[in-house]
KEKE-3310 file (N, C-alpha, C; in steps of 0.2 Angstrom, whole numbers, plus 5000, padded with zeros to 4 digits):
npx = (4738:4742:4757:4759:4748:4732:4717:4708:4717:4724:4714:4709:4718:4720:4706:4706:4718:4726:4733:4734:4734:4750:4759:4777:4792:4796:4793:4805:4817:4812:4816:4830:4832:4830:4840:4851:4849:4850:4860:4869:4865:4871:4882:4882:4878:4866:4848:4845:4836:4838:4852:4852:4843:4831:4839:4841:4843:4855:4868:4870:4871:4864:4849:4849:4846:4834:4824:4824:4821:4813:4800:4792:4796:4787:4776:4776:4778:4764:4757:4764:4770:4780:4795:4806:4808:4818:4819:4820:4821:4815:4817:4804:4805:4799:4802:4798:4786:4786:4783:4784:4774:4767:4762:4744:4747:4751:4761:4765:4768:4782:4789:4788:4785:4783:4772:4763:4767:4770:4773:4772:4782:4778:4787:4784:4797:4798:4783:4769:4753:4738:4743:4757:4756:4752:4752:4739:4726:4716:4703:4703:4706:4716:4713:4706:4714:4727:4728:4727:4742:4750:4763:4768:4781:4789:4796:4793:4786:4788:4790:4801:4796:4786:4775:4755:4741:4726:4713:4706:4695:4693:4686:4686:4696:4707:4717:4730:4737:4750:4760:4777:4788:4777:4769:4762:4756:4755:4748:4757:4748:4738:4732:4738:4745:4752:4749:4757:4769:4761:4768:4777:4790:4801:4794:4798:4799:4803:4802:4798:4801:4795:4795:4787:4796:4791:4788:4795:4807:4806:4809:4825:4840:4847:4842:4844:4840:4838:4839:4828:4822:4819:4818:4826:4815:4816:4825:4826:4830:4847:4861:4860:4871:4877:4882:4896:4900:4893:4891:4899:4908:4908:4895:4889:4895:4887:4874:4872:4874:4863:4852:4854:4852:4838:4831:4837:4831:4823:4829:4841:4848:4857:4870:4873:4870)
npy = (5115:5132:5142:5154:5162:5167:5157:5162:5171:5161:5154:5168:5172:5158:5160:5173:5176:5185:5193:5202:5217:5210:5207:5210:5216:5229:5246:5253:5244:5240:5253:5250:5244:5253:5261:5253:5248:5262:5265:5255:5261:5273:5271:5262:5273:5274:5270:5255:5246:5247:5241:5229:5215:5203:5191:5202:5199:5191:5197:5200:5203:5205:5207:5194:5189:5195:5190:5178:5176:5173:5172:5178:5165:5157:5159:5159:5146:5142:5144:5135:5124:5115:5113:5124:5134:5150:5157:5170:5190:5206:5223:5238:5252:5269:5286:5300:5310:5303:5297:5286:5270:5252:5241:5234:5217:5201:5190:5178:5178:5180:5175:5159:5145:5131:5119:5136:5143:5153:5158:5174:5187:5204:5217:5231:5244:5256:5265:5261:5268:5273:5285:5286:5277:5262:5245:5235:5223:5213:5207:5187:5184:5175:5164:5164:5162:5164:5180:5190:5199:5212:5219:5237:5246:5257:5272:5276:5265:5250:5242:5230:5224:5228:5224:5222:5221:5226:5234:5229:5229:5242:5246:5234:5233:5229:5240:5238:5244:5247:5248:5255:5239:5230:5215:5210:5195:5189:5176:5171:5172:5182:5194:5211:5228:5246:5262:5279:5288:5300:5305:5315:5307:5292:5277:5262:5245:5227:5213:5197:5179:5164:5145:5128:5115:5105:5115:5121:5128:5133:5141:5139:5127:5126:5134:5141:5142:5148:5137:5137:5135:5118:5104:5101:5092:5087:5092:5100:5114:5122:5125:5140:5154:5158:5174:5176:5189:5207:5217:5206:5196:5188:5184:5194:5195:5181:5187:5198:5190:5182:5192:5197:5183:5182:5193:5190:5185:5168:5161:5166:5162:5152:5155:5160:5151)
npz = (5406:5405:5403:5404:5396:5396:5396:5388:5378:5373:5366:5357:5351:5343:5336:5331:5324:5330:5345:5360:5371:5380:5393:5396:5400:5410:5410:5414:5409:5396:5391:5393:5385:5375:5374:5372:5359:5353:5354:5347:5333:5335:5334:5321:5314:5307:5305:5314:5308:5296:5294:5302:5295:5294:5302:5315:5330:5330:5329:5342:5359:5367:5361:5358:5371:5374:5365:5369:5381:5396:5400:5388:5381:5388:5385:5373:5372:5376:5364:5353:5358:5368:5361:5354:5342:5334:5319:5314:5316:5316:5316:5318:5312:5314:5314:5322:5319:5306:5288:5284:5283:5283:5271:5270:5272:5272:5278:5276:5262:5258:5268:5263:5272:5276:5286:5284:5297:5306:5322:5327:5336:5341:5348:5358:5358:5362:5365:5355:5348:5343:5337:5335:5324:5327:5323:5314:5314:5304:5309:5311:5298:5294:5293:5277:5266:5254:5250:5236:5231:5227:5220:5225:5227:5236:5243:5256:5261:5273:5271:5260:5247:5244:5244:5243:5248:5244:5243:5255:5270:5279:5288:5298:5305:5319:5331:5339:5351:5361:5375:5379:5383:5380:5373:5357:5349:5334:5319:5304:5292:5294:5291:5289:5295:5297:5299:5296:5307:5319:5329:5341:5345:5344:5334:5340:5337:5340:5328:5331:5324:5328:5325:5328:5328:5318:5305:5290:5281:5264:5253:5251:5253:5270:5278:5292:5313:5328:5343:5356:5366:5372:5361:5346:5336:5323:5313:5302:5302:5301:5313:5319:5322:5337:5347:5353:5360:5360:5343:5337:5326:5317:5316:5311:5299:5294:5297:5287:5276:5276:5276:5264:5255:5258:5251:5238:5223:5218:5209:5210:5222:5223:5224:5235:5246)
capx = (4738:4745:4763:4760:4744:4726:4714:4704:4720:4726:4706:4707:4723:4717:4700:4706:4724:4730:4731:4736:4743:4753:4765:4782:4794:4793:4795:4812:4817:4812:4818:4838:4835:4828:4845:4858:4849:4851:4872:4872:4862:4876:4890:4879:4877:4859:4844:4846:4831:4842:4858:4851:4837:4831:4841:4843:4848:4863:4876:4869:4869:4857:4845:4848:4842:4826:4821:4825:4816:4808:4792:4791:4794:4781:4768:4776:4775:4757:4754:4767:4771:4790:4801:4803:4815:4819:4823:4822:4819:4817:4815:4802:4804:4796:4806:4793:4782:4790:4779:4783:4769:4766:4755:4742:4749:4752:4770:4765:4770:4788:4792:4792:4787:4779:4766:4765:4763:4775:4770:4776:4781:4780:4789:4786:4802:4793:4776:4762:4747:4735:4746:4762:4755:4752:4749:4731:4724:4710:4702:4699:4709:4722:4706:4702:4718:4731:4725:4732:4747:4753:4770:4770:4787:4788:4801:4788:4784:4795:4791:4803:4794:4780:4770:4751:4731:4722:4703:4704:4690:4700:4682:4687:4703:4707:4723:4735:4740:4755:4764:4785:4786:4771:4769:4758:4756:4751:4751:4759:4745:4733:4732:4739:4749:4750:4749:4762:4769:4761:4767:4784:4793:4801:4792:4803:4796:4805:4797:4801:4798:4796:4791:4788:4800:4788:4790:4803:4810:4804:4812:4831:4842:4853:4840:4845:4835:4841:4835:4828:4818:4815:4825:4824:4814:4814:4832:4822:4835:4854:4859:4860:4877:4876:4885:4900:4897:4888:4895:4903:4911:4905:4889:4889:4895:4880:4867:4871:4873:4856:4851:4854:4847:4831:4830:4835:4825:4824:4835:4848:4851:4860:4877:4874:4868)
capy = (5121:5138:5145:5162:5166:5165:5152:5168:5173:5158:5157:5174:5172:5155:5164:5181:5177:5189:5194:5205:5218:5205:5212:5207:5221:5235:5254:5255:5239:5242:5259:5251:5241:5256:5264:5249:5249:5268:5265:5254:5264:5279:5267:5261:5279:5272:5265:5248:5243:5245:5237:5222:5214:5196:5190:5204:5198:5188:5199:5206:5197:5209:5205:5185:5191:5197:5185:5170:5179:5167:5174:5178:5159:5154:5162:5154:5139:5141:5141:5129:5120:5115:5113:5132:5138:5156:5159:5176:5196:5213:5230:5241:5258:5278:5291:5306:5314:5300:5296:5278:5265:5245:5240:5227:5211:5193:5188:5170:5177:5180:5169:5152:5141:5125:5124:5142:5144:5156:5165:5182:5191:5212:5219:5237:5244:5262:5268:5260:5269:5276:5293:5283:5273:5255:5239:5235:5220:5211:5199:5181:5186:5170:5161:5166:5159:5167:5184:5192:5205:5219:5223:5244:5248:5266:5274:5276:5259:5249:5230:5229:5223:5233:5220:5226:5219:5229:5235:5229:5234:5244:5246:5230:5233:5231:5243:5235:5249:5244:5252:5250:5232:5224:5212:5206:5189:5186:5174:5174:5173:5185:5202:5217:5236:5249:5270:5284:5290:5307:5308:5319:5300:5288:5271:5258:5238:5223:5208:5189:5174:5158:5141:5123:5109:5103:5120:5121:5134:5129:5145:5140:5125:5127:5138:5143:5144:5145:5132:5143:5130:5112:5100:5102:5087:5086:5093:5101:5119:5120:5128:5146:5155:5162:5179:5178:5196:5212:5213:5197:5198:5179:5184:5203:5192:5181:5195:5201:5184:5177:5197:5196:5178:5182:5198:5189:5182:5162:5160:5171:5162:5147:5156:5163:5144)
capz = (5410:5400:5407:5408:5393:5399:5391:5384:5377:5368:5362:5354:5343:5337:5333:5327:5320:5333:5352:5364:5373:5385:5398:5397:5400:5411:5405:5414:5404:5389:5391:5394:5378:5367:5376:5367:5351:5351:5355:5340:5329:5332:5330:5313:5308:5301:5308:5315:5304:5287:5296:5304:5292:5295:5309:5318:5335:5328:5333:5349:5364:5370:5359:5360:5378:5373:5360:5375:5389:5399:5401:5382:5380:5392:5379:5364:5371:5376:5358:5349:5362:5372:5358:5351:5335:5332:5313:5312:5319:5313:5319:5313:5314:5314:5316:5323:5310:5300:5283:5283:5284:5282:5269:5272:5269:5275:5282:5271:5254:5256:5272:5261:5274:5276:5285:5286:5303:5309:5327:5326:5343:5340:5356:5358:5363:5361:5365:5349:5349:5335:5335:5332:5320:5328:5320:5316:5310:5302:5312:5307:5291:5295:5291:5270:5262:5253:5247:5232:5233:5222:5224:5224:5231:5240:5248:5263:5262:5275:5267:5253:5241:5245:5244:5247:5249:5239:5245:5261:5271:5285:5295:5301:5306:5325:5332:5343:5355:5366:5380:5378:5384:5378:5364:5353:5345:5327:5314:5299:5287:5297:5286:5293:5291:5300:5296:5298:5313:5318:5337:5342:5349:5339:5336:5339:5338:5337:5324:5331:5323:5332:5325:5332:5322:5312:5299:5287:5274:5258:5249:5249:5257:5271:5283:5299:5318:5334:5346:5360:5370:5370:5356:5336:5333:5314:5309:5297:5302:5300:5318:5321:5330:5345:5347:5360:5361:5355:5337:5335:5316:5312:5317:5308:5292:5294:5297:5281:5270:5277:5274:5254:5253:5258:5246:5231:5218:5221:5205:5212:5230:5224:5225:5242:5248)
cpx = (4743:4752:4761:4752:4737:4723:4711:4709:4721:4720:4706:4713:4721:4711:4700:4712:4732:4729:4736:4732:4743:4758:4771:4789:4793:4797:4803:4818:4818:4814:4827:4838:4835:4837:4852:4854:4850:4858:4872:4868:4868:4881:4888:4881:4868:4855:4846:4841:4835:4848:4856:4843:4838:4832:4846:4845:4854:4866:4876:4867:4865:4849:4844:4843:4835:4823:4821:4819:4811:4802:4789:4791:4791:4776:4771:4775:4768:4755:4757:4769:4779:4795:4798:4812:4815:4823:4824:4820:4820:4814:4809:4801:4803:4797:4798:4793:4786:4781:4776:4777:4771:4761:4751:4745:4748:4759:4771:4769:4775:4792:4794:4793:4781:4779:4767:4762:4768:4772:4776:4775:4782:4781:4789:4792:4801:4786:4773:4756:4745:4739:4752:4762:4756:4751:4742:4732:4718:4708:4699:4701:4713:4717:4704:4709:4722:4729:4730:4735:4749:4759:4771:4773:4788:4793:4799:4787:4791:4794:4795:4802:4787:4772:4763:4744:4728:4714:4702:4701:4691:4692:4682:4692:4702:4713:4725:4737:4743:4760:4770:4785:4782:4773:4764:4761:4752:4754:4754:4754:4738:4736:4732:4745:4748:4751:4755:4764:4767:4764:4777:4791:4795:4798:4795:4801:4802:4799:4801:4797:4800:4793:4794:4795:4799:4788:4796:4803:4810:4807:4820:4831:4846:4851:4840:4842:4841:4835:4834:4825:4816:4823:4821:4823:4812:4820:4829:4827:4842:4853:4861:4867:4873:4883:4890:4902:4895:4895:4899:4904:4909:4899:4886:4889:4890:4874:4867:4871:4866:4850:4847:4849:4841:4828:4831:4830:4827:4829:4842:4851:4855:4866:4877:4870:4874)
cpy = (5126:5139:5151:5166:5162:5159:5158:5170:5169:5156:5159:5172:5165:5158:5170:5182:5183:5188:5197:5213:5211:5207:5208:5211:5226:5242:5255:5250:5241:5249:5259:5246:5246:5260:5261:5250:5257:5270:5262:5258:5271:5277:5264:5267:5278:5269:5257:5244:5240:5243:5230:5220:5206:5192:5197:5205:5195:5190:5201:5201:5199:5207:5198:5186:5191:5194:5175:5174:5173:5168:5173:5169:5154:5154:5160:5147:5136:5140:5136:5124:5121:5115:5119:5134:5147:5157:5167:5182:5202:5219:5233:5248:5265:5281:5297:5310:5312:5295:5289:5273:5256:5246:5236:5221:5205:5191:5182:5172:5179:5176:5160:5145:5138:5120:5130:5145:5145:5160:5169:5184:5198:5214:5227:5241:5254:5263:5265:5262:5271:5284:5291:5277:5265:5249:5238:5228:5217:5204:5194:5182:5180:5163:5159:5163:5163:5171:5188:5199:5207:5221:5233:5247:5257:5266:5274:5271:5254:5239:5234:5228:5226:5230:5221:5219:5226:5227:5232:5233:5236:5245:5240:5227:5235:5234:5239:5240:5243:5249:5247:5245:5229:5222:5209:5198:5190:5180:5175:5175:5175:5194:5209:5223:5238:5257:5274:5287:5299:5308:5313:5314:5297:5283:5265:5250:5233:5215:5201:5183:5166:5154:5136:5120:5108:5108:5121:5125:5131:5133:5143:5134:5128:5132:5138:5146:5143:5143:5137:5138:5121:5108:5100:5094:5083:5088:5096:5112:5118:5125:5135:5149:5159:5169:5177:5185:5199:5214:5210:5196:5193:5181:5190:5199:5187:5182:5197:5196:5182:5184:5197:5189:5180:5189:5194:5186:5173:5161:5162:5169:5156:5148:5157:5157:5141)
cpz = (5407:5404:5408:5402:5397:5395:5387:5378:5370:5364:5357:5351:5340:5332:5327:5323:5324:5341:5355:5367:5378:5388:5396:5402:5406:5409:5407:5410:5398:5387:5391:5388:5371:5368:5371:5360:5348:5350:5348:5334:5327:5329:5321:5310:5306:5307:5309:5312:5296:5291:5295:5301:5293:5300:5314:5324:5334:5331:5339:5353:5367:5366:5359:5367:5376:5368:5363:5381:5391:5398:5394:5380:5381:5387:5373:5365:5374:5368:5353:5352:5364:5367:5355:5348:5334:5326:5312:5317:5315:5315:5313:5317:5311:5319:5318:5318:5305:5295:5283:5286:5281:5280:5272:5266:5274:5274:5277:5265:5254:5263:5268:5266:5274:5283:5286:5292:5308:5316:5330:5334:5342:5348:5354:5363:5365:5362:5357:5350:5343:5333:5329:5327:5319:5324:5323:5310:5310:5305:5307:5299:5287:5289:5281:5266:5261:5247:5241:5230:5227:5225:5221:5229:5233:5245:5256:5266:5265:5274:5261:5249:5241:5243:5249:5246:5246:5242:5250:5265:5278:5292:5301:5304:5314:5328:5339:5347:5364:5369:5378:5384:5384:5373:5363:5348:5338:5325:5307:5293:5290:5294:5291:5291:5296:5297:5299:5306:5314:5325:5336:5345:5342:5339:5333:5339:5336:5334:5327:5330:5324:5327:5327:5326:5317:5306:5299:5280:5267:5253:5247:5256:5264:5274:5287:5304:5324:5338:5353:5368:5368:5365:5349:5336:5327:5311:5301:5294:5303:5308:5317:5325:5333:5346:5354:5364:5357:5349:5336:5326:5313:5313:5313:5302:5291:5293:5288:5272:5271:5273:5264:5251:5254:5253:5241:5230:5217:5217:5205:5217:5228:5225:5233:5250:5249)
residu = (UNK:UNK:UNK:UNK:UNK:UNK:UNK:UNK:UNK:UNK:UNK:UNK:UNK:UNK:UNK:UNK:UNK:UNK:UNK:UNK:UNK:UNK:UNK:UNK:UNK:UNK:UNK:UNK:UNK:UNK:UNK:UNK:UNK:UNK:UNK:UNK:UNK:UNK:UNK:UNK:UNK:UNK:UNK:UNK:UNK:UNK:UNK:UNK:UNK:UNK:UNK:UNK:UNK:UNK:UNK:UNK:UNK:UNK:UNK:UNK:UNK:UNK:UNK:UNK:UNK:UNK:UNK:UNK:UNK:UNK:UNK:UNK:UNK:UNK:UNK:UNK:UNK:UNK:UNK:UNK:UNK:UNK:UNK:UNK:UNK:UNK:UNK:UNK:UNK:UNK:UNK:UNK:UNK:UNK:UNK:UNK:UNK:UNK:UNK:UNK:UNK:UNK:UNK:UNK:UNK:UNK:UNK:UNK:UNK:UNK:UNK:UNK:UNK:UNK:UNK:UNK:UNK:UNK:UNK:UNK:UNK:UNK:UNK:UNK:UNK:UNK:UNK:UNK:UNK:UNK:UNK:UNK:UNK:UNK:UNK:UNK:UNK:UNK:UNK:UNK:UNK:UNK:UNK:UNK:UNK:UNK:UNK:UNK:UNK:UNK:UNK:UNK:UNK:UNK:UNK:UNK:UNK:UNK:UNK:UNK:UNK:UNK:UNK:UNK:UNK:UNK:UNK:UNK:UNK:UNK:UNK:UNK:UNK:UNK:UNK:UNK:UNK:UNK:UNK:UNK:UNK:UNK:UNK:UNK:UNK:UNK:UNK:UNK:UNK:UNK:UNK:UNK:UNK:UNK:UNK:UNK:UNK:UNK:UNK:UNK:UNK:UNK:UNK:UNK:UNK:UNK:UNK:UNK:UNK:UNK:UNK:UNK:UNK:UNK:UNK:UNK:UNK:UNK:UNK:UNK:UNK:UNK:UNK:UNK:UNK:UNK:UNK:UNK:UNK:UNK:UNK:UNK:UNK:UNK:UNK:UNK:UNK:UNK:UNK:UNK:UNK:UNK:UNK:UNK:UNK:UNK:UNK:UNK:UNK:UNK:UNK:UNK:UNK:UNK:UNK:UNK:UNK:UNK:UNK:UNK:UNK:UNK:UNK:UNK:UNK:UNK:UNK:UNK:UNK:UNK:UNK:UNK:UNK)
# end
């Protein structure tokens, strides 16, 4: 019996690689979390996209929050089951009548994990629609293998390596439109992007990536999840800290060393291991 996704639900993302919207949030919610990310954004200076990359709840125990949320872990463990890992998170955001786009890609070719069967949670912490330039993807794309990617880096482009899909057939592309507090589920090897933001709003998303024990980081030793539900039945992650509070200086120094390892180039991380 599901905790909180319908049978149709978990159905259609094995089927089509994706699903949603799903409630979690309500507008006034989501509206007092876009409020802290916006506190640290001033106290950054910068978007919280370019500060906090990879793990960026780490330092915030507002976001620990929202990456445990009960509800949200009812629906992850509808599809992975009770024991449930959190490696990573990352904002993705557009500034109003901001250029910036997501190629199409697949999460598999720089994730690094084995098997690669990472379920992604997208939380709109802003309005996503076709104005604001929502995520859309290609159904039953999870399905075809591992398709092959061109790195063409662009300032615009908010994947770093710019890693693209080439000729993908966009008639097939289905739009994810989410009200702030909804999220969407994908997999990682389910092909998707999204277009520019044309609305007068920012659009604000966070990316969180859950997997059961059984995957394990096959790009570099000595990679880290925090145990969110259940028990690490494989020790197959090192543990994750826990913020004692919002920026916590062991956990800022963290963010930024795990930040770099996953940019370099594998010959590169043995110093930062």
């Amino acid at each position: 019996m599901p905790k909180y996704l319908r049978p149709d639900q978990i159905e259609e993302y094995h089927r089509d690689g994706f699903v949603g919207p799903i409630d979690l949030l309500t507008f006034e919610e989501a509206s007092q979390i876009r409020k802290k990310v916006e506190e640290v954004e001033a106290k950054m200076v910068t978007q919280i996209q370019q500060r906090c990359k990879i793990k960026a709840h780490l330092p915030f125990t507002f976001l620990c929050d929202v990456i445990s949320h009960p509800i949200l872990l009812d629906a992850v463990e509808d599809i992975i089951g009770p024991n449930i890992l959190c490696w990573g998170s990352s904002f993705f955001q557009k500034e109003a009548k901001d250029p910036g786009f997501v190629s199409w890609h697949q999460d598999s070719t720089y994730y690094g994990l084995e098997p690669p069967d990472t379920l992604t949670a997208w939380l709109a912490i802003s309005q996503s629609n076709l104005e604001s330039g929502c995520m859309k993807f290609i159904p039953d794309s999870h399905n075809k293998g591992i398709h092959q990617h061109e790195e063409l880096k662009s300032e615009e482009n908010l994947l770093s390596r710019g890693q693209t899909i080439l000729n993908v057939d966009e008639d097939k592309a289905q739009s994810m439109i989410l009200k702030a507090g909804q999220f969407s589920f994908h997999k990682e090897d389910c092909v998707h992007g999204s277009a520019p933001n044309m609305s007068n709003d920012r659009r604000i998303g966070l990316s969180i990536h859950y997997v059961s024990p059984s995957v394990r980081e096959t790009g570099f030793p000595g990679a880290s999840a925090m145990l969110l539900r259940g028990e690490d039945t494989e020790g197959h992650w090192d543990e994750d800290l826990k913020p004692e509070k919002d920026w916590d200086p062991l956990c800022l120094a963290e963010l930024d060393r795990v930040a770099k390892l996953y940019t370099q180039a594998p010959e590169e991380r043995e110093a930062l291991t």
